[in-house]
C-alpha positions in Angstrom: 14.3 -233.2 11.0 15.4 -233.7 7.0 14.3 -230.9 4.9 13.4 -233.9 2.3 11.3 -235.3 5.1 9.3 -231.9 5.4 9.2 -231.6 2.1 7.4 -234.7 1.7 5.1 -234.0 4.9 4.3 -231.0 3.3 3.6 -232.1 -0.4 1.3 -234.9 1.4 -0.7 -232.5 3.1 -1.4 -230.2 0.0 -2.4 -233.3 -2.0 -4.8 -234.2 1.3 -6.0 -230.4 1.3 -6.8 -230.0 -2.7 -7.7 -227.2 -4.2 -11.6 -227.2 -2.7 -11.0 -226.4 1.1 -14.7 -226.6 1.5 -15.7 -230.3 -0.4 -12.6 -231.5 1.4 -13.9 -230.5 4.8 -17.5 -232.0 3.9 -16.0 -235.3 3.3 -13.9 -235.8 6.5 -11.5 -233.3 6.4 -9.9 -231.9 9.1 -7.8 -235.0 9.3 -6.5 -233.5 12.8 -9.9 -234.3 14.1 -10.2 -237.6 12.8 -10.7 -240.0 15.5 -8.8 -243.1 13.6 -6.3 -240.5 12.2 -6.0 -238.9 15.8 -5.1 -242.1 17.1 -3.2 -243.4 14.9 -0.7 -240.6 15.2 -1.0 -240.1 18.6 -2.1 -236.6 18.4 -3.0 -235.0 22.2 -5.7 -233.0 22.5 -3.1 -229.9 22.7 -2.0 -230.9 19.3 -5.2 -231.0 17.3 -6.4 -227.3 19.0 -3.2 -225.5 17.7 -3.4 -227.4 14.6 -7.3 -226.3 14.5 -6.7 -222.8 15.2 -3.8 -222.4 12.4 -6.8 -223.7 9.9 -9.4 -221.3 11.4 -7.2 -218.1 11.3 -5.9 -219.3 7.8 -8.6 -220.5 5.9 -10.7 -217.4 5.9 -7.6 -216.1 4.4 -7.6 -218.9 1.9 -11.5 -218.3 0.8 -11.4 -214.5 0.5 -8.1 -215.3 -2.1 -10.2 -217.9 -3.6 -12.8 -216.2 -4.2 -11.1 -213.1 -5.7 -8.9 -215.5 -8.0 -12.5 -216.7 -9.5 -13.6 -213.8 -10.1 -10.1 -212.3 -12.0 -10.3 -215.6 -14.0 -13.6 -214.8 -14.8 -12.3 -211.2 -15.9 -9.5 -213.1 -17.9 -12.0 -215.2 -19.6 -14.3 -212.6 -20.5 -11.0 -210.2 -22.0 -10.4 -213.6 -24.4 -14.2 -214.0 -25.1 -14.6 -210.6 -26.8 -10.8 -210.7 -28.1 -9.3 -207.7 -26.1 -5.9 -206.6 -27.0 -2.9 -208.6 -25.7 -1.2 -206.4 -23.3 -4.5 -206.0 -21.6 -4.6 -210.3 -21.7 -1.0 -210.1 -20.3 -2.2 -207.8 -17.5 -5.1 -209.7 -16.8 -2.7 -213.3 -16.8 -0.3 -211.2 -14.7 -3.2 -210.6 -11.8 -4.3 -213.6 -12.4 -1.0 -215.5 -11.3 -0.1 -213.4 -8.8 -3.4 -214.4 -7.0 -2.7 -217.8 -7.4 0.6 -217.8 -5.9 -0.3 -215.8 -2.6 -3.0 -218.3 -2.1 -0.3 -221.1 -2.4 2.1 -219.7 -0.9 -0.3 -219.1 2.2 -1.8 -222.7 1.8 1.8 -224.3 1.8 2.7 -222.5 5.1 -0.4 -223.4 6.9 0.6 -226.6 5.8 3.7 -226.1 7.7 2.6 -224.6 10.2 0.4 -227.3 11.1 3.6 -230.0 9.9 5.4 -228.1 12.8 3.1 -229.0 15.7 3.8 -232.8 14.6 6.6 -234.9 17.0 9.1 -236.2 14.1 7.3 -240.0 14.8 4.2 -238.4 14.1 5.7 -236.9 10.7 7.3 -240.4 10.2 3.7 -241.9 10.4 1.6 -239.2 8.6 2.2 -240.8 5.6 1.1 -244.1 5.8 -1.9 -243.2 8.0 -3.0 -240.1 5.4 -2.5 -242.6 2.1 -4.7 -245.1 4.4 -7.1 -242.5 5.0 -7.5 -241.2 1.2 -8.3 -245.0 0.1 -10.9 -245.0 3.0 -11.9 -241.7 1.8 -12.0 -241.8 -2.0 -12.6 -237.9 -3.4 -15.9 -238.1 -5.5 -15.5 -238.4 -9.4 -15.3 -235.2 -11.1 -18.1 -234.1 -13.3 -17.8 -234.2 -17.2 -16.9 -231.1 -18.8 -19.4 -229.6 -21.0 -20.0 -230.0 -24.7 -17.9 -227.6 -26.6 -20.1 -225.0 -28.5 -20.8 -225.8 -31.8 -22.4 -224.0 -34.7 -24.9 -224.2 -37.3 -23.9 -227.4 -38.8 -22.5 -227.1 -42.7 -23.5 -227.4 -45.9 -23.3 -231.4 -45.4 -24.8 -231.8 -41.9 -21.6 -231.9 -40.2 -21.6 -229.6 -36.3 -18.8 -226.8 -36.6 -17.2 -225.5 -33.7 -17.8 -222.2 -32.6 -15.3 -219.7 -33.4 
């Protein structure tokens, strides 16, 4: 197969796997045990188990990172809150990042992994079938972001931001 191809396989299923494993799978992911995905693919039963069990022995994997990259952004953000010195920012950044990209990296080759258990007329068809499948499957709106902090308003009534 076309590195570009796999490429493109594999950028479609990280934008089908977001960044919330767990919402995803509420809503209908796996899509390897879809029934209309299954069939339109043509995925045997063989397929879908080793394509299961590269998710299950990966996405503890992918939680435990998660959940330790929440808590060090949740460091980081408390180090800005009370204005810590920058080289210990550029540490905390530095963890930060690092954590990010392991838990990419070991996202993008599950991704593969599972890519790799796909005939190439299955990859040729993942495509259409997944973009089909995301219109059928519309991810829920995101929630508002909260109101910035404001202060005490000013001398003429007016809301200041909080510093």
């Amino acid at each position: 197969m076309r590195p570009k191809i796999v490429g493109r396989v594999v950028a479609t299923l990280l934008l089908a796997a977001g960044l919330a494993m767990p919402a995803a799978a509420q809503r209908g992911f796996p899509w390897w045990k879809d029934d209309k995905v299954v069939k339109e693919l043509g995925l045997t039963p063989d397929q879908s188990n080793k394509i299961d069990n590269i998710f299950r022995t990966t996405f503890p994997q992918l939680r435990q990172s998660n959940a330790e990259l929440d808590r060090q952004e949740a460091e980081l953000s408390h180090l800005i809150a009370i204005s810590a010195d920058e080289s210990t920012v550029e540490r905390q950044i530095d963890k930060v990042e690092a954590i990010r990209a392991s838990l990419n990296k070991t996202r993008t080759l599950m991704l593969l992994h599972m890519v790799r258990k796909l005939t190439p007329e299955q990859r040729a068809k993942f495509n259409p079938v997944h973009e089909q499948w995301r219109r059928d499957n519309p991810r829920p709106p995101m929630p508002p972001l909260p109101p910035e902090p404001t202060r005490a308003p000013d001398a003429k009534g007016r809301p200041q931001p909080a510093k």
